[in-house]
C-alpha angles and dihedrals in degrees: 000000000000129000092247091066100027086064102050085045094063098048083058082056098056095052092042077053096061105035082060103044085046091046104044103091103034096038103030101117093040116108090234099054088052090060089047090051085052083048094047089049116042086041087051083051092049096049093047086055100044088052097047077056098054086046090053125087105227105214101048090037106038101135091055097049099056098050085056100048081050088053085050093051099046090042081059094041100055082038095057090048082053108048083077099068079037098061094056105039087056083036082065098063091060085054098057089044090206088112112018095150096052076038096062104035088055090051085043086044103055084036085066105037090050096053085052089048096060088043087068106087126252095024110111138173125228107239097224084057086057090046093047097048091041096054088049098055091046082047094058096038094062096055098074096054100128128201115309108245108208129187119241130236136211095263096048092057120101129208112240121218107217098174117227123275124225105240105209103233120242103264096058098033123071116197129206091250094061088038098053091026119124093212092079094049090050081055101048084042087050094059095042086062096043096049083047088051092050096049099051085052093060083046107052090046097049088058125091120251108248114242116230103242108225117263107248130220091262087048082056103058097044093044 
């Protein structure tokens, strides 16, 4: 493994690090956060021997080295089998659309991660694995199309027959309006008052004017 990649490498760790820690308590029984503790694991594996390589002097410590660079390849290698059953179950939590952000930095994450792995080298990837991953995400991406929404043109468009309506005139039809307006109760109010006003006229008129009786002498004195 070169620096190059050992160092971007440990960068994807450090985010794999914190997703999990911030993930423990709260997603800790789910299936996905089960594949990134394996993540978080076997990359944490791969970073502590390539280091012990870097420490060791290869020509005094050989054997050593080697055995270490194999452990690296078949940690990648189970990782890489294993990136397929990875990308769905994080694929799920799209799907549910409670977490799509966590959703899609785990999927960027293992993206990532996969593409390091086969820089090491000696790790390799059968090719019918590739095809068949790569027919099941199209797959399952083609299942959720949807319906084609299309504009409309002039010419497509029909002309539509909607028949005419009889409209009641305005002597045989009563409307809301007339029924709950207030100008017909100010009317109404109107000829109350008139016919009120009428009455107390004849009224007035059918009784009798009053005589003004004479002051007397006693009227007089106390004014």
């Amino acid at each position: 493994m070169n620096h190059t990649t050992f160092k971007s490498l440990n960068n994807e760790y450090e985010l794999v690090a914190l997703l999990h820690h911030r993930s423990k308590n709260q997603h800790r029984q789910t299936n996905w956060f089960k594949h990134l503790n394996i993540t978080y694991r076997h990359v944490r594996k791969i970073l502590k021997l390539q280091i012990d390589i870097n420490r060791l002097t290869r020509k005094k410590y050989h054997s050593r080295v080697v055995s270490k660079t194999e452990e690296i390849v078949q940690i990648s290698q189970g990782l890489i089998k294993r990136s397929k059953s990875m990308y769905f179950t994080y694929n799920s939590i799209l799907c549910l659309g409670q977490f799509i952000t966590l959703g899609f930095a785990l999927l960027g994450s293992l993206a990532k991660i996969y593409s390091l792995l086969l820089e090491i080298p000696g790790v390799k990837v059968n090719k019918s694995v590739v095809e068949s991953v790569a027919k099941e995400v199209e797959q399952h991406i083609e299942d959720d199309i949807g319906e084609v929404v299309t504009e409309l043109t002039k010419d497509d468009t029909t002309a539509v027959d909607i028949g005419t309506v009889e409209i009641p005139t305005s002597s045989s039809a009563v409307s809301i309006v007339d029924i709950f307006s207030s100008k017909k109760k100010s009317k109404n109010k109107k000829k109350k008052s008139r016919s009120s006003a009428s009455i107390d006229d004849i009224l007035k008129d059918s009784k009798p004017a009053k005589k003004k009786k004479k002051k007397s002498a006693i009227d007089d004195i106390f004014g």
